[in-house]
Backbone as ProteinMPNN parsed JSONL, in Angstrom:
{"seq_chain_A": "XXXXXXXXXXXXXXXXXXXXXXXXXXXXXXXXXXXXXXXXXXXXXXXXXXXXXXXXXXXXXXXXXXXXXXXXXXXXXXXXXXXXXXXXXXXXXXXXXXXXXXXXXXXXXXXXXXXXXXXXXXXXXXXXXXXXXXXXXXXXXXXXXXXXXXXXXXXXXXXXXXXXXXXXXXXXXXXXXXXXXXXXXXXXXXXXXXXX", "coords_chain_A": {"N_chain_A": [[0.847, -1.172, 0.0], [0.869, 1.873, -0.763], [2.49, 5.262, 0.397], [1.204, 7.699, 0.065], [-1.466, 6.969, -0.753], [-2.826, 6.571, 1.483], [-5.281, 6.964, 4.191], [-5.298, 9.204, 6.925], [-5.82, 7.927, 9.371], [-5.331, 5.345, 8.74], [-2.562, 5.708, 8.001], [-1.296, 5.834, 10.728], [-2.421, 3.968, 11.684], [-0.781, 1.941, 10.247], [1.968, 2.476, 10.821], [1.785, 1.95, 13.77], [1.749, -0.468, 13.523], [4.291, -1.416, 12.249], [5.689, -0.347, 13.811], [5.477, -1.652, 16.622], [6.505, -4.19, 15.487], [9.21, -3.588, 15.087], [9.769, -3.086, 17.538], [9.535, -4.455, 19.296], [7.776, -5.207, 22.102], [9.067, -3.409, 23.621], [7.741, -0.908, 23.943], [5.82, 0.872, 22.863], [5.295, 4.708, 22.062], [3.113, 7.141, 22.459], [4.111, 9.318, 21.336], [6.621, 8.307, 19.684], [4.746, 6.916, 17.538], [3.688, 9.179, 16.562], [5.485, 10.768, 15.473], [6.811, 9.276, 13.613], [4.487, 8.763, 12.022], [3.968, 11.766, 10.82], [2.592, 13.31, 12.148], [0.469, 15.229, 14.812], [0.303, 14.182, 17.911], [-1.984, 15.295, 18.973], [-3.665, 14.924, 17.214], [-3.831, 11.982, 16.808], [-5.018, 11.611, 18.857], [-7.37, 12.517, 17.846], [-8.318, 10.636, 15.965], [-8.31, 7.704, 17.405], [-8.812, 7.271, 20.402], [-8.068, 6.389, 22.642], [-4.524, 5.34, 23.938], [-5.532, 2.644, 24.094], [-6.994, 1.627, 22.466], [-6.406, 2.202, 19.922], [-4.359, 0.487, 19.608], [-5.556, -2.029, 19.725], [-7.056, -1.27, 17.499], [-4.857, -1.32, 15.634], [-4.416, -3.889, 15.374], [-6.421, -5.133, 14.062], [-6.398, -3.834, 11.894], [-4.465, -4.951, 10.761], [-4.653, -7.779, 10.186], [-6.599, -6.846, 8.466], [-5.325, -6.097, 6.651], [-3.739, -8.37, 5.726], [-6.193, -9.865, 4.629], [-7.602, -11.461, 6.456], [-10.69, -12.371, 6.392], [-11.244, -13.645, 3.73], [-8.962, -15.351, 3.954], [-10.244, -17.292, 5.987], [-12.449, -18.304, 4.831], [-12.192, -20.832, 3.86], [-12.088, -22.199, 5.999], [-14.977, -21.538, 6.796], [-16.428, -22.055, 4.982], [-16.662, -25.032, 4.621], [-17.626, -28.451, 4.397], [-18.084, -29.867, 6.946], [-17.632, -30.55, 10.06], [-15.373, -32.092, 10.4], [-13.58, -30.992, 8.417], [-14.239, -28.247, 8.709], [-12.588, -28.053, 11.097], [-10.29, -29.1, 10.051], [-9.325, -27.359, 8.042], [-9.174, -24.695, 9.68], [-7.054, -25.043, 11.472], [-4.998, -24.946, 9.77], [-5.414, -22.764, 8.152], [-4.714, -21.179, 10.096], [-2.0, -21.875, 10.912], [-0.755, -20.815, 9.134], [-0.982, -18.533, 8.962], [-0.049, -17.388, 11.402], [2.554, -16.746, 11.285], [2.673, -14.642, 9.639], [1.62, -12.862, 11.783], [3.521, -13.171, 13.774], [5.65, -11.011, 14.424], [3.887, -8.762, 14.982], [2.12, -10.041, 17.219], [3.906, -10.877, 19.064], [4.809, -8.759, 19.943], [3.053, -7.601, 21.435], [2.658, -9.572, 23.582], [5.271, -9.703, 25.035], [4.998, -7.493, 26.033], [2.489, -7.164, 27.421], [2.203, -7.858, 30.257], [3.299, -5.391, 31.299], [1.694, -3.291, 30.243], [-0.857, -2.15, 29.708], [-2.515, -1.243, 27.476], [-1.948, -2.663, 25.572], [-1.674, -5.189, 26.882], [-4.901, -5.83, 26.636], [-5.19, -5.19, 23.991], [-3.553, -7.659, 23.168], [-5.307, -9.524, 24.059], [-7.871, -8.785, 23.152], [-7.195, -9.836, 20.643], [-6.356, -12.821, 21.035], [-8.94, -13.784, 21.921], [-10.623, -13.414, 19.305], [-9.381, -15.337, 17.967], [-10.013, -17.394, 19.289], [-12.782, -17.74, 19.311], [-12.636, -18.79, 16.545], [-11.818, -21.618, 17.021], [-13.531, -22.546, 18.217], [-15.837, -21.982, 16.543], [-15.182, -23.781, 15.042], [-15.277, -26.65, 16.909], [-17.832, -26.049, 17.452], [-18.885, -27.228, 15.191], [-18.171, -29.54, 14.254], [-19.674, -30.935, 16.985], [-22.087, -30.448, 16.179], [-22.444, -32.087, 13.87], [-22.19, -33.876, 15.098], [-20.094, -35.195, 15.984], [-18.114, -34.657, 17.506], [-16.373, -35.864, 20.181], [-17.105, -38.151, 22.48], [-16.432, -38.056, 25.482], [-15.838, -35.014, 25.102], [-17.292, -30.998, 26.309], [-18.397, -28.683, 24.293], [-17.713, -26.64, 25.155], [-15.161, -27.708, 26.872], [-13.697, -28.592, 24.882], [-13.558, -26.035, 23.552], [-11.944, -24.657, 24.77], [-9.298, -26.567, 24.947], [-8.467, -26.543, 22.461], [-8.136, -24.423, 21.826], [-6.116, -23.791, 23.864], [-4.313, -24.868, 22.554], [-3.569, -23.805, 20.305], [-2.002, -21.909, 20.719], [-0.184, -18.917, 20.331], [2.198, -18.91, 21.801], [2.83, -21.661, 21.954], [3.22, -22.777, 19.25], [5.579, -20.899, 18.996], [7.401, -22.498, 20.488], [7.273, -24.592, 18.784], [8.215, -23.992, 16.469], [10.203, -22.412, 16.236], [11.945, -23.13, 18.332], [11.933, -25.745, 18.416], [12.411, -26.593, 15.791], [10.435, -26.711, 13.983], [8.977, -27.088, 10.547], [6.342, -25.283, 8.951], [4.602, -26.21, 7.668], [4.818, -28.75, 9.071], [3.929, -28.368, 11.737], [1.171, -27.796, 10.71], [0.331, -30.073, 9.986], [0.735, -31.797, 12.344], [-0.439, -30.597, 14.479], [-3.432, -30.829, 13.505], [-3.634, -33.244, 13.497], [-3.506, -34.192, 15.805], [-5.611, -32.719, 16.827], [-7.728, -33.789, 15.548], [-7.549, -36.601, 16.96], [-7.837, -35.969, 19.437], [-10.505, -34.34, 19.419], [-12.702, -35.687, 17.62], [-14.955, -37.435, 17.16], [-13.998, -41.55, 17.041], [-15.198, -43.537, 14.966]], "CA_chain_A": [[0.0, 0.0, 0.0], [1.65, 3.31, -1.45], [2.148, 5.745, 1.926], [0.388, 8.756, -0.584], [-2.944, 6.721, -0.778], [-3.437, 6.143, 2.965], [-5.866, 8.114, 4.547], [-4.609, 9.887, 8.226], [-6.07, 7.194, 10.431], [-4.347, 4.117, 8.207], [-0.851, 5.964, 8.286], [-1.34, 5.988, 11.835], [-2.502, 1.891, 12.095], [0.563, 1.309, 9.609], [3.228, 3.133, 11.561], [1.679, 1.573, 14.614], [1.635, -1.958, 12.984], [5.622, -1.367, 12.225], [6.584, 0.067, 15.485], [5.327, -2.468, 17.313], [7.026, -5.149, 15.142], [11.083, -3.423, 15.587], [10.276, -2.714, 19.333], [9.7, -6.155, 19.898], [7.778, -5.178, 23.577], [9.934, -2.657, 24.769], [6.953, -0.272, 24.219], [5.783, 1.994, 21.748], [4.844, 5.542, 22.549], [2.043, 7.837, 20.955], [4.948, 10.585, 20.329], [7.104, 7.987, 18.637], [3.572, 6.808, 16.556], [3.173, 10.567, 16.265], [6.339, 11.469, 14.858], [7.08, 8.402, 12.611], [3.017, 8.654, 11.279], [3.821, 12.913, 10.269], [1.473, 14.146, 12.783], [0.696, 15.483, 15.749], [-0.08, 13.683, 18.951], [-3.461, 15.479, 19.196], [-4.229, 14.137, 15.683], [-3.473, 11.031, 16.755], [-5.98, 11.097, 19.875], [-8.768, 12.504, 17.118], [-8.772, 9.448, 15.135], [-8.487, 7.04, 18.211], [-9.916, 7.984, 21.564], [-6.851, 6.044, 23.525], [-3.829, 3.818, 23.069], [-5.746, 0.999, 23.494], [-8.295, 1.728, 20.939], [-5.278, 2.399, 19.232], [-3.382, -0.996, 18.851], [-6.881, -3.026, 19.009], [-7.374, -0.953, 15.832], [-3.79, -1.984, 14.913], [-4.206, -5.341, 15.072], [-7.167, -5.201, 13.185], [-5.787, -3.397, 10.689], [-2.962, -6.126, 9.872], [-5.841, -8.745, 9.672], [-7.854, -6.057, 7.141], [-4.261, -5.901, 5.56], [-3.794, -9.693, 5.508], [-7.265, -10.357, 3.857], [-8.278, -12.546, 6.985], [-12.174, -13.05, 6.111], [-10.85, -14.215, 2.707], [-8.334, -16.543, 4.058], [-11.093, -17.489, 6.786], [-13.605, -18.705, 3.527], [-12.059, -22.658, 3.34], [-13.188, -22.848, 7.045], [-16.294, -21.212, 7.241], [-17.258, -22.494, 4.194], [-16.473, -26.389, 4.75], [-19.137, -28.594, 4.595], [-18.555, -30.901, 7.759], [-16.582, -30.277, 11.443], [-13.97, -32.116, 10.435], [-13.761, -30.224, 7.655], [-13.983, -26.853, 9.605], [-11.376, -27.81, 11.904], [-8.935, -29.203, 9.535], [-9.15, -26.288, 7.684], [-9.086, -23.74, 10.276], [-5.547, -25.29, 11.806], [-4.134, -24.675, 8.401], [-4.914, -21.044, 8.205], [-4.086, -20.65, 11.652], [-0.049, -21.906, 11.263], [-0.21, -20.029, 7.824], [-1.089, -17.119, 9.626], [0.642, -17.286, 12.672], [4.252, -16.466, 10.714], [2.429, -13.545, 9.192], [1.51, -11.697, 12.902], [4.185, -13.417, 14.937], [6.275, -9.342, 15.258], [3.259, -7.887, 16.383], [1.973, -10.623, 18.369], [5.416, -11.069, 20.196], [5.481, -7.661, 20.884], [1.797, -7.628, 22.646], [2.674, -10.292, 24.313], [6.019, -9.007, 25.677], [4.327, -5.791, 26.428], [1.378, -7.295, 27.937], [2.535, -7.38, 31.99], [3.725, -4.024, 32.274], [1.319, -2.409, 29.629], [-2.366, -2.197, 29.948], [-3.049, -1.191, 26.727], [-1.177, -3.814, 24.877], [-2.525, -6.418, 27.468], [-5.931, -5.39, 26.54], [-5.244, -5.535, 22.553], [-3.497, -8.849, 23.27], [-6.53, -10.58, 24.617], [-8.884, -8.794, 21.736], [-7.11, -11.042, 18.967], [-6.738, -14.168, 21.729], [-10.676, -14.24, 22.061], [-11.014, -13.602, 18.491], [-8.435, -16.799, 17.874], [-10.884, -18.328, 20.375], [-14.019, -17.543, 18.786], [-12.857, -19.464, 15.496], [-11.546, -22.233, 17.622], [-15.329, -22.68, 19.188], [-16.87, -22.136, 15.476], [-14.891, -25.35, 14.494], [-15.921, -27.378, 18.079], [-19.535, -26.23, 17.552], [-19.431, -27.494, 13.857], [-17.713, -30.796, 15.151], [-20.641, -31.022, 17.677], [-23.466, -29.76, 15.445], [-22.284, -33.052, 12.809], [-22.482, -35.227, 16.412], [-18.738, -35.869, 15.493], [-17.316, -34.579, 18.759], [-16.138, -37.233, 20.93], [-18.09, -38.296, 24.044], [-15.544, -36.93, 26.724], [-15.749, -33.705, 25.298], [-18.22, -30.59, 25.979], [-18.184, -27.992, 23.607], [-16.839, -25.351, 25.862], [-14.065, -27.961, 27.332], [-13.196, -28.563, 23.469], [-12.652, -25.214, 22.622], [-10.793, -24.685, 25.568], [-8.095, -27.447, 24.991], [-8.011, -26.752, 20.781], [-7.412, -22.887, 21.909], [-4.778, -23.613, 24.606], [-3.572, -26.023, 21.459], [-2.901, -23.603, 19.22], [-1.949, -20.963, 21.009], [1.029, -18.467, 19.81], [3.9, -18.932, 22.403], [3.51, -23.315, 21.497], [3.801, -22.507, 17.996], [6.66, -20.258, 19.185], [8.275, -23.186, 20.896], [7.695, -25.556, 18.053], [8.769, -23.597, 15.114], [11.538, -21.415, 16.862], [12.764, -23.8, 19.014], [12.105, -27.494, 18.148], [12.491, -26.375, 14.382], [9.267, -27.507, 13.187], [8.442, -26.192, 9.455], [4.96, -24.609, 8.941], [3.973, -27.464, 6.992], [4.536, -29.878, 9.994], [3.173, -28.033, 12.271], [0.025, -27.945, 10.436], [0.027, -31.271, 9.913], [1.033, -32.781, 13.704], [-1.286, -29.8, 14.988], [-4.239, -31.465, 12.937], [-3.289, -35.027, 13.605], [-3.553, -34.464, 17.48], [-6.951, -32.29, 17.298], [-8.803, -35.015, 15.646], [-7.387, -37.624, 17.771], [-8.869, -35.191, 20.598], [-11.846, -33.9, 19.518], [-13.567, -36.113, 16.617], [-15.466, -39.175, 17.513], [-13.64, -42.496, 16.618], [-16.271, -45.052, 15.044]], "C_chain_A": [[0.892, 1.235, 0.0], [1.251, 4.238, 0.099], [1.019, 7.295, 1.214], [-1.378, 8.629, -0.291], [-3.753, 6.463, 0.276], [-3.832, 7.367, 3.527], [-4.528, 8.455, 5.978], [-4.473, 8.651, 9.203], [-4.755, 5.926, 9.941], [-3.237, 4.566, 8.108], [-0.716, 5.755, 9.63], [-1.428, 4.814, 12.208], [-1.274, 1.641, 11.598], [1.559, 1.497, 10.587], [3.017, 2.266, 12.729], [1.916, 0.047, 14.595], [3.615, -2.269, 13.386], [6.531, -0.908, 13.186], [7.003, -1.343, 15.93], [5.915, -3.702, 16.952], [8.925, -4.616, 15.161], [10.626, -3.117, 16.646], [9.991, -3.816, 20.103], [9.345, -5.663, 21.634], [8.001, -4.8, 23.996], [9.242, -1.333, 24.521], [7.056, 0.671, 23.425], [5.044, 3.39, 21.931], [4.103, 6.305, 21.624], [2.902, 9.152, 20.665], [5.846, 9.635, 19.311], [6.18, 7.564, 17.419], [3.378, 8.194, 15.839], [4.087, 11.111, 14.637], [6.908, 10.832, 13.616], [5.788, 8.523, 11.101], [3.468, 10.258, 9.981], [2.799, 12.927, 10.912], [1.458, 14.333, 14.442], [0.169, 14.625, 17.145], [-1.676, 13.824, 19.633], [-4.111, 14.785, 18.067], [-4.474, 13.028, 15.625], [-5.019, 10.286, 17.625], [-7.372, 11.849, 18.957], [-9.22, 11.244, 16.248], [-9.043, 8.373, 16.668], [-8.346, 7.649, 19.546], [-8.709, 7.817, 22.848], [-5.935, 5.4, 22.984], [-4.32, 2.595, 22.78], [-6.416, 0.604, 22.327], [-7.502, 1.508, 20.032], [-4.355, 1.328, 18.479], [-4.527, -1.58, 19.474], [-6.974, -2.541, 17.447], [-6.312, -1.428, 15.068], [-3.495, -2.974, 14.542], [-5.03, -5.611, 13.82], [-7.281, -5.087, 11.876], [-4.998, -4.428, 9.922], [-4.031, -6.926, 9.35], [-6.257, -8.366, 8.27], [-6.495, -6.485, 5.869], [-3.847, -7.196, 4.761], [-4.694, -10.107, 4.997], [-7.602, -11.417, 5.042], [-9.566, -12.767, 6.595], [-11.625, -13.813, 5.105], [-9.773, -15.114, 2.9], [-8.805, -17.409, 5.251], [-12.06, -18.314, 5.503], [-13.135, -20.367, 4.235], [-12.523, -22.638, 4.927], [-14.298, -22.439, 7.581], [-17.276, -21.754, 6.557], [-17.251, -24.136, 4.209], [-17.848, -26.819, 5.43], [-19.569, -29.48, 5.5], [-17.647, -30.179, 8.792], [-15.831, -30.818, 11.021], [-13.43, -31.099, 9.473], [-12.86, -28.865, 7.848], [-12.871, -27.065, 10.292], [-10.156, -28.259, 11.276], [-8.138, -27.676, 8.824], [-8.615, -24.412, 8.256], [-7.561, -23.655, 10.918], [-4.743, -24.887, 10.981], [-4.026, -23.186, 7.953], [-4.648, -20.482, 9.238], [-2.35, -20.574, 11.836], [0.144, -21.524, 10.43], [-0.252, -18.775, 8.382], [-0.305, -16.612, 10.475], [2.771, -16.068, 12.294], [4.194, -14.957, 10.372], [2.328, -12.424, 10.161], [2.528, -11.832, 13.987], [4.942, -11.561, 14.803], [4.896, -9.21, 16.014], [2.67, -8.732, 17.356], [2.931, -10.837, 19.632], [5.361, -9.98, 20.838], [4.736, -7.186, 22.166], [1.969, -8.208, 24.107], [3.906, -10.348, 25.233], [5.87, -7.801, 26.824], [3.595, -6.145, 27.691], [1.395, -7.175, 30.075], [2.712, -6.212, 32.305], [2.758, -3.135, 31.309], [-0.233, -2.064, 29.081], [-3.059, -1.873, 28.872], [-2.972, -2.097, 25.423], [-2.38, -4.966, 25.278], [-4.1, -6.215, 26.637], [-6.152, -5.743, 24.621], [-4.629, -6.552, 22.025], [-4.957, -9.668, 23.255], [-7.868, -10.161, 23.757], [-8.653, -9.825, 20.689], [-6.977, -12.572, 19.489], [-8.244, -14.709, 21.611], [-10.774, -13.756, 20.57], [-10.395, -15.488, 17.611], [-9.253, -17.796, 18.244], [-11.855, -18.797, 19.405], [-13.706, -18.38, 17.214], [-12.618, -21.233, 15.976], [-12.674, -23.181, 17.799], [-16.256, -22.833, 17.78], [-16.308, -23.745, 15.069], [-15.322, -26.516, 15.211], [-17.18, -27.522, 17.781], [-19.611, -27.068, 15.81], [-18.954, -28.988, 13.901], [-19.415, -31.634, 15.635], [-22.267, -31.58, 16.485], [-23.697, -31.122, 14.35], [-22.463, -34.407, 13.94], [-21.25, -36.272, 15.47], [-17.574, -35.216, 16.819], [-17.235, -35.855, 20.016], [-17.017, -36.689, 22.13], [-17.523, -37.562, 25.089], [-15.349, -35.639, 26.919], [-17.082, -32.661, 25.43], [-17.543, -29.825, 24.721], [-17.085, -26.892, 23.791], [-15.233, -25.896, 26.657], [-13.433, -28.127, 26.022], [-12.508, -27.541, 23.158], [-11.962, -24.712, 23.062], [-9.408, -25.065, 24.969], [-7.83, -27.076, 23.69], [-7.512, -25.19, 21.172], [-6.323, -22.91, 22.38], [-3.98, -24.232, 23.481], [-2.359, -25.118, 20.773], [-2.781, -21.739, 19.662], [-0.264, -20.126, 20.729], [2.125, -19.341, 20.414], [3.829, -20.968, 22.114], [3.602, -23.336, 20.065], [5.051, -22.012, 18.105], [7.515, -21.299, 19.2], [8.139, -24.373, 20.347], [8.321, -25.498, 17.008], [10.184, -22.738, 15.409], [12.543, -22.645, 17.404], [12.897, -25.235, 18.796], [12.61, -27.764, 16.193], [11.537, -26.677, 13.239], [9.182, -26.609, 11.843], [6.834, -25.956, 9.62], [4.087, -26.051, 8.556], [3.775, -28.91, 8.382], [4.306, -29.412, 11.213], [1.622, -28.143, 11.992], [-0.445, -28.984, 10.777], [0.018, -31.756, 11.042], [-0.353, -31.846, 14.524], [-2.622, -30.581, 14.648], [-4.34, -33.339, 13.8], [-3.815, -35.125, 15.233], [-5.103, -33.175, 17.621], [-7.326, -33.524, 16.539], [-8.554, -36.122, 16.406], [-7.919, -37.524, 19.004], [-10.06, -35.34, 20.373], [-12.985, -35.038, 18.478], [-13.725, -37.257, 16.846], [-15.073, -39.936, 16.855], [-15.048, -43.5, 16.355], [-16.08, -46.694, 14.475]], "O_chain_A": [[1.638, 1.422, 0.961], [0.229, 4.093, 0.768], [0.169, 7.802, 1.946], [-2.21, 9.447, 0.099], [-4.956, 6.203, 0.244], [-3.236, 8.444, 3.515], [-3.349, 8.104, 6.018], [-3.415, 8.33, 9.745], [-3.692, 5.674, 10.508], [-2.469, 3.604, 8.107], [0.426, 5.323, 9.785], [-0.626, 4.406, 13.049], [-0.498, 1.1, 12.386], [1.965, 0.499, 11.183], [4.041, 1.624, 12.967], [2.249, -0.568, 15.608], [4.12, -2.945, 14.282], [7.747, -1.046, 13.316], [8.048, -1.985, 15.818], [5.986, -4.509, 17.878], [9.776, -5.5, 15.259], [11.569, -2.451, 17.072], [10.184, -4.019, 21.302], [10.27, -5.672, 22.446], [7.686, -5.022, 25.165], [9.967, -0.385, 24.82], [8.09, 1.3, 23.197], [3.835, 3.16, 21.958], [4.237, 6.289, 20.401], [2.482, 9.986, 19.863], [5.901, 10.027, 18.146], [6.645, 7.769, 16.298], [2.962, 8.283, 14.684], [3.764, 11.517, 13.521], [7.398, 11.499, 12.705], [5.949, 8.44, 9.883], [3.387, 10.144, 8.758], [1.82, 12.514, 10.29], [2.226, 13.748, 15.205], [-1.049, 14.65, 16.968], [-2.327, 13.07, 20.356], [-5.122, 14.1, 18.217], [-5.194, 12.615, 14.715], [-5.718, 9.296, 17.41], [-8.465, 11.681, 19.497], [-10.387, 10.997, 15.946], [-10.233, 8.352, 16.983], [-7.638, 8.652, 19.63], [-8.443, 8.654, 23.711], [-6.058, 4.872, 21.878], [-4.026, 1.764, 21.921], [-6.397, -0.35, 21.549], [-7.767, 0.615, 19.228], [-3.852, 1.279, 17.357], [-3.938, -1.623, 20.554], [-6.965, -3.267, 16.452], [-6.541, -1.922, 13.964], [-2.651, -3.255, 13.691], [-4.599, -6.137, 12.794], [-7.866, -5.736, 11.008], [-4.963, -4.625, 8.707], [-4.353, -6.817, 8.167], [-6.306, -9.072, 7.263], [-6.599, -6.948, 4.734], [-3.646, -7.228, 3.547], [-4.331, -11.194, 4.549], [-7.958, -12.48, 4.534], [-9.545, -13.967, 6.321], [-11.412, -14.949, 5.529], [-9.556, -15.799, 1.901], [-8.001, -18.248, 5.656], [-12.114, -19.465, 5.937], [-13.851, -20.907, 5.079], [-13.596, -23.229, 5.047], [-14.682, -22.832, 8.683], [-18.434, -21.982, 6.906], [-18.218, -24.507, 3.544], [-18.652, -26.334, 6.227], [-20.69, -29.988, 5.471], [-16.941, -29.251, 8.398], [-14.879, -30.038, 11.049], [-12.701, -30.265, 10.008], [-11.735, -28.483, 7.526], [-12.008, -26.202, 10.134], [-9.064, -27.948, 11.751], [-7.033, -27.155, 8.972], [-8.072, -23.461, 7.693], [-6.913, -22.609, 10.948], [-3.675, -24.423, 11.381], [-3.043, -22.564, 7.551], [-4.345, -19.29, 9.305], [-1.642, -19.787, 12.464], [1.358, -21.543, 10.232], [0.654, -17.981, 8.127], [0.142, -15.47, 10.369], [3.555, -15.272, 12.812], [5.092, -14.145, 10.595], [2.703, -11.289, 9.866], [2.61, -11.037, 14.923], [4.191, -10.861, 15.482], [4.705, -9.434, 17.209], [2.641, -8.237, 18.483], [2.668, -10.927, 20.831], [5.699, -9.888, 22.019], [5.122, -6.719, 23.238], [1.679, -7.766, 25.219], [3.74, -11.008, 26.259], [6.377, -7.438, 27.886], [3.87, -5.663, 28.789], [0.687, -6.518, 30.839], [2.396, -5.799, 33.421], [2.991, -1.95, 31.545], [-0.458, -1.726, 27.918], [-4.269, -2.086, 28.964], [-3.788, -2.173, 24.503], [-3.344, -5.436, 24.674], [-4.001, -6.928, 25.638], [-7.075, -6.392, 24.13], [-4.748, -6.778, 20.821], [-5.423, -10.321, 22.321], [-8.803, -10.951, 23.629], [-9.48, -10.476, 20.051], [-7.326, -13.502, 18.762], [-8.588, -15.841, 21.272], [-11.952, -13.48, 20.795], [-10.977, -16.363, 16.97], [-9.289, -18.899, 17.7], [-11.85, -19.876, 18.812], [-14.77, -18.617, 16.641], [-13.214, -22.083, 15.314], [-12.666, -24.386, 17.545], [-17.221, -23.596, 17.759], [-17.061, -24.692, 14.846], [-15.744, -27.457, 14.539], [-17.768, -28.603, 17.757], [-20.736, -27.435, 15.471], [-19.797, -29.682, 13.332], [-20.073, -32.475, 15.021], [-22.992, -32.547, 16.247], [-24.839, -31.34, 13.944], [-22.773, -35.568, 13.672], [-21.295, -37.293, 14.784], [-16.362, -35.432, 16.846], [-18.15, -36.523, 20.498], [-17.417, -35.604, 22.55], [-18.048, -36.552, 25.556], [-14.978, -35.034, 27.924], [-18.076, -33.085, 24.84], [-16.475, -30.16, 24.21], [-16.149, -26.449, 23.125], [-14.346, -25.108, 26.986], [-12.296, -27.66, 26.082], [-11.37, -27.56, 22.689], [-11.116, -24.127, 22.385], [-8.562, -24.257, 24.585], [-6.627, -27.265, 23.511], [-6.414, -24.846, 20.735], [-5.394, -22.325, 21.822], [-2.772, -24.016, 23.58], [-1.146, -25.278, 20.641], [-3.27, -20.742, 19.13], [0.754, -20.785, 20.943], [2.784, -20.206, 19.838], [4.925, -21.529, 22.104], [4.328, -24.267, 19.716], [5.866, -22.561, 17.363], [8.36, -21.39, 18.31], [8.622, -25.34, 20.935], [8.917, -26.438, 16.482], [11.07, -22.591, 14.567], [13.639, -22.963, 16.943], [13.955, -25.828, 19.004], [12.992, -28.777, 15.607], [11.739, -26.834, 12.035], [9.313, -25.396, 12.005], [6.223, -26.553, 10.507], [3.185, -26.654, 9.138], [2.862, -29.726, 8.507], [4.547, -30.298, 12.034], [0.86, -28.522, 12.881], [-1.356, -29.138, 11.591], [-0.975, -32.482, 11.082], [-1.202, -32.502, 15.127], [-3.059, -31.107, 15.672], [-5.077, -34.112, 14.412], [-4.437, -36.082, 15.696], [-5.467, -32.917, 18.768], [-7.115, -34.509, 17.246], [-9.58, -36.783, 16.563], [-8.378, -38.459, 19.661], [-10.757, -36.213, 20.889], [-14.167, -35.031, 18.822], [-12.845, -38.116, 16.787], [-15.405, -39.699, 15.694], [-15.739, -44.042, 17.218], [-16.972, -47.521, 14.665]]}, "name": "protein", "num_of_chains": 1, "seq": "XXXXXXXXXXXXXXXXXXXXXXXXXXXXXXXXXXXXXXXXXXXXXXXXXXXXXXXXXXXXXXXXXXXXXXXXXXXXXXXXXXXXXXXXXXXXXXXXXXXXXXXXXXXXXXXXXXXXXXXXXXXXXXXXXXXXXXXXXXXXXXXXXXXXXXXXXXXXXXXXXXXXXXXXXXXXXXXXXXXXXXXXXXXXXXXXXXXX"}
């Protein structure tokens, strides 16, 4: 996206997007947003109301920027729970590579920074909330195993596939994307999808 064609507010998500991915956590301020964006600090608090508003909107923004609904389609549109949840794992560790800066940095941030924390746990419970659409569509096919409810399901598939164990399978154990997907997959249906 050309920096000419961006309105005020979207120079302001961008800049905020790219902070937050070189400060890796060590906290991004609305004069350095200010001064990086070309504008003034009051300008900053006319488009968004606070910081937090501020990087919730930032996150959001990457998503808008990433085309998530449109790489959301293969599991909303799938025509069974397994389906849905194979699908949804797969744009989840395709994705993951794409927000790990600014997620790292939230999530760095998040103890000492209340507005971070706060726009952390907006894109966690949205993470969730697709998590739970794949469980209920599981369910809804009466293909969720017996042991599980719905709500302990989307529990355990959320804690599953949650950043920092991606972190510490692809960073640290060396997993590729591809086998992540795949072992990620392999061990939710062995969880969640009724054996017959």
């Amino acid at each position: 996206m050309s920096r000419e064609k961006l309105t005020t507010s979207e120079r302001i998500l961008e800049t905020t997007v790219l902070l937050l991915e070189q400060h890796q956590g060590r906290g991004v301020r609305m004069s350095d947003i200010a001064r990086q964006s070309r504008v003034s600090r009051q300008a900053i608090y006319l488009h968004f109301a606070s910081r937090t508003e501020l990087l919730c909107a930032a996150t959001r923004f990457l998503d808008s920027r990433l085309e998530l609904d449109k790489r959301l389609e293969p599991s909303r549109l799938a025509t069974s729970g397994v389906s849905r949840l194979e699908n949804y794992i797969a744009f989840w560790g395709h994705y993951i590579p794409e927000i790990y800066g600014v997620a790292k940095a939230l999530m760095l941030a998040e103890a000492t920074d209340e507005a971070a924390a706060t726009a952390w746990e907006d894109r966690c419970n949205a993470m969730r909330e697709g998590c739970q659409a794949a469980i209920c569509a599981l369910a809804k096919d009466n293909h969720l195993a017996e042991e599980w409810t719905v709500d302990t399901a989307t529990d355990a598939l959320w804690t599953q596939l949650l950043i920092p164990n991606w972190e510490s399978l692809t960073q640290q154990c060396g997993w590729s994307t591809e086998r992540y997907i795949e072992r990620m997959t392999a061990i939710a249906k062995a969880s969640f999808v009724r054996q017959n």
